[in-house]
SERO-607383 format. One record per residue: chain; z, x, y of N, C-alpha, C in turn. Coordinates in steps of 0.1 Angstrom, whole numbers. Layout:
  mol   n_pz   n_px   n_py  ca_pz  ca_px  ca_py   c_pz   c_px   c_py
    A      Z      X      Y      Z      X      Y      Z      X      Y
...
REM end
This chain:
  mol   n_pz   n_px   n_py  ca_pz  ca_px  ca_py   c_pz   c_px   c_py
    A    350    123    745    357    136    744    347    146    739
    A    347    158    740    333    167    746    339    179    729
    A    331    180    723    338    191    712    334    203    719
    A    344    210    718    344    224    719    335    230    714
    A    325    240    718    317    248    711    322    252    699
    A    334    259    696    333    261    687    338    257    674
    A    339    240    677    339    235    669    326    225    665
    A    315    228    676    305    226    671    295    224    660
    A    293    218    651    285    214    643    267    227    650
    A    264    224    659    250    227    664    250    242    670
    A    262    246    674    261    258    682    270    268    675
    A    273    263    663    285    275    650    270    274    640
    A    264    267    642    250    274    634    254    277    617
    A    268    269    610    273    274    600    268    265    591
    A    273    270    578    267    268    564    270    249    561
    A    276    244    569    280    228    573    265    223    585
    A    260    228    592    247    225    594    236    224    581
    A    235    239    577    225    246    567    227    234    554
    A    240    227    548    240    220    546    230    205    544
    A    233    203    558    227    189    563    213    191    568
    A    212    199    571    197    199    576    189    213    572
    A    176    212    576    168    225    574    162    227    585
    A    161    242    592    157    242    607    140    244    603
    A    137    232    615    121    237    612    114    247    623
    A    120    247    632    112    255    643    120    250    659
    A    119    261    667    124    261    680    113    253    685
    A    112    243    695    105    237    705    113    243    721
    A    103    234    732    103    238    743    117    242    746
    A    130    234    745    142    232    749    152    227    738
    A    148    229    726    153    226    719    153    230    699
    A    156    228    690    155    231    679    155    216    670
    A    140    215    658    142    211    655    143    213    642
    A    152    203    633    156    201    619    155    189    608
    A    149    193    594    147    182    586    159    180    582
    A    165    164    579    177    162    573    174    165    558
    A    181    169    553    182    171    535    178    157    529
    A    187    150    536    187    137    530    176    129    535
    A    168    124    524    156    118    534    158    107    524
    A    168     95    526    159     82    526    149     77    537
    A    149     81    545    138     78    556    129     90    557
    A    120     89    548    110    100    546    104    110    559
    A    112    121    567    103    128    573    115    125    585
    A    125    120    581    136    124    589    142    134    595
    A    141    137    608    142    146    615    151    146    629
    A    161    159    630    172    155    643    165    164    655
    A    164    166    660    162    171    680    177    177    686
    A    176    185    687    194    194    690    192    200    704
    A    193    197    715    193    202    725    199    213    722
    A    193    228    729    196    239    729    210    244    733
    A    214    240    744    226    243    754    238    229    746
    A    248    235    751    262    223    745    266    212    755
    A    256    207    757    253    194    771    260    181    761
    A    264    175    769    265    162    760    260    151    761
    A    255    149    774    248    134    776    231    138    786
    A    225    128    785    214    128    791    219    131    807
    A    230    126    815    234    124    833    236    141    831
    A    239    151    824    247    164    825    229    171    826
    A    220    167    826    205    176    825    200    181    839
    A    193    188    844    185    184    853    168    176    846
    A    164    177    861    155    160    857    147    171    846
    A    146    181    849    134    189    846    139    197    831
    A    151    196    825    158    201    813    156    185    805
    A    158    174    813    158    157    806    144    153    802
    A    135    157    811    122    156    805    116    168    796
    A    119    180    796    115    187    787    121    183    771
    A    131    181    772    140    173    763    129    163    757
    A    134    154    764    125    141    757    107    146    754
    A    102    152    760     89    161    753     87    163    738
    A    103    173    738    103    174    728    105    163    715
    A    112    158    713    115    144    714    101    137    709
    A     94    138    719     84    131    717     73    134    709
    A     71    149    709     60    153    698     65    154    690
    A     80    154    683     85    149    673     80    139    664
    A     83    125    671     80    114    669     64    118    665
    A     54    121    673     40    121    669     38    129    657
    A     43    140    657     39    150    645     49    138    631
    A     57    135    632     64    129    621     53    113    615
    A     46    109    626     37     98    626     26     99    621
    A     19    114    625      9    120    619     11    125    605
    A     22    130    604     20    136    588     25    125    577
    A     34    114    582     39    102    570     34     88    573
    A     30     89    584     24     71    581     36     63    587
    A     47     62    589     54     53    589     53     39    597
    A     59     26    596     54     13    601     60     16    617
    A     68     23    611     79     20    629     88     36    631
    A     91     40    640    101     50    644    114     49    648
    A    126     45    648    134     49    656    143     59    655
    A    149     56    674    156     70    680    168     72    679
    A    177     80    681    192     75    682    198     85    684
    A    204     85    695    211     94    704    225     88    708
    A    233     94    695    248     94    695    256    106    695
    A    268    106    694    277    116    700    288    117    697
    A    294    106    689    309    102    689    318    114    683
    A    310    117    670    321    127    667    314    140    670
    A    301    140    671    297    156    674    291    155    690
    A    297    154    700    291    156    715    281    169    717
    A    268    171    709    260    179    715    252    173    717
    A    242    170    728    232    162    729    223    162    716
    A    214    155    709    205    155    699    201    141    696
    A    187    140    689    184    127    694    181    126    676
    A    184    116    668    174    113    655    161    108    658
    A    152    108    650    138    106    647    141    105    633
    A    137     93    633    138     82    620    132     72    614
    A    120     77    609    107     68    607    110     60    597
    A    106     46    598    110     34    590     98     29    583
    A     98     25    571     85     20    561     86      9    559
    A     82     -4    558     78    -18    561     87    -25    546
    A     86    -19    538     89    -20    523     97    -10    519
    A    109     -3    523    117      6    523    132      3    526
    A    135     12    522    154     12    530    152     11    541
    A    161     -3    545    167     -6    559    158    -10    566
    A    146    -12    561    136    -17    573    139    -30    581
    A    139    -28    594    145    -43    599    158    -48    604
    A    164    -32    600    181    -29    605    181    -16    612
    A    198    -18    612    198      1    620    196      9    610
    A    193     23    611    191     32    599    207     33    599
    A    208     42    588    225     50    581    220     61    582
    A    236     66    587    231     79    590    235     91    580
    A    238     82    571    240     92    558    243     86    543
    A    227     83    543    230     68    532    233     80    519
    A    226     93    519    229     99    504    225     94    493
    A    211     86    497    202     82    483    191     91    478
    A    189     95    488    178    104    481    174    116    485
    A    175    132    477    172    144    482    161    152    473
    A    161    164    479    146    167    474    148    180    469
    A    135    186    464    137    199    455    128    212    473
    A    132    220    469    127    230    477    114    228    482
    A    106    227    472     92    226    473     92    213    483
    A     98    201    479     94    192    484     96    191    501
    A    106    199    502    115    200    516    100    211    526
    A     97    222    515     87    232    523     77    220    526
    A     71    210    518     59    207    518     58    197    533
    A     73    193    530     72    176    543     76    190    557
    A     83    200    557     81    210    570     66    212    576
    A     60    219    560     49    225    566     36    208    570
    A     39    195    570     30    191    577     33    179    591
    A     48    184    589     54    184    605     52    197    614
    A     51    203    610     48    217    618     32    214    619
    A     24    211    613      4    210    613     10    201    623
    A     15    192    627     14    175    643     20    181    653
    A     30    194    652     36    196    665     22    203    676
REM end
């Protein structure tokens, strides 16, 4: 079932995003954002720009720009934390905008070895700390 724009989470751009996440910067086709919540250190979502819901609704040339993005994600998030492993996850259920997580995993950490949680709410950070993990995701993009 496809949410209405304007009940969109991603495209009402309201103080219920600003909440959960912090915008780091527009990419090619998309916006990305640090989650507040970082038990998975350097956690970060991919929001397709447009109110698409699935990967089949793209053209080839919007699906690969996408995953681009997507992808220097993942490297800039690799470069600046180290992590053992990455995963992706591109769900929909209650919010249908396309967006993908980027969710770097630490060998000796929460959940290593399972699926992440997507809102475990263990651990958040002070301003500074949020500017500091932005600004060296932004140095890898």
């Amino acid at each position: 079932m496809k949410t209405p724009v304007s009940e969109c989470l991603y495209c009402q751009n309201n103080e219920t995003l600003n909440t959960l996440m912090i915008k780091i910067c527009d990419l090619e086709v998309s916006r990305l954002f640090l989650f507040r919540e970082q038990s998975y250190p350097g956690r970060c979502n991919v929001v397709f720009n447009d109110h698409s819901v699935d990967f089949h609704e793209l053209s080839e040339e919007e699906r690969n720009a996408f995953m681009r993005d997507v992808a220097r994600t993942g490297k800039a998030i690799a470069e600046a934390f180290n992590p053992d492993k990455i995963n992706y996850g591109a769900y929909g259920d209650k919010i249908s905008h396309l967006h993908m997580h980027v969710v770097p995993k630490y060998k000796d950490s929460f959940s290593f070895g399972g699926v992440f949680e997507m809102n475990p709410g263990k651990v958040t950070l002070n301003d500074a700390e949020y500017s500091g993990m932005i600004e060296k995701i932004k140095a890898g993009l």
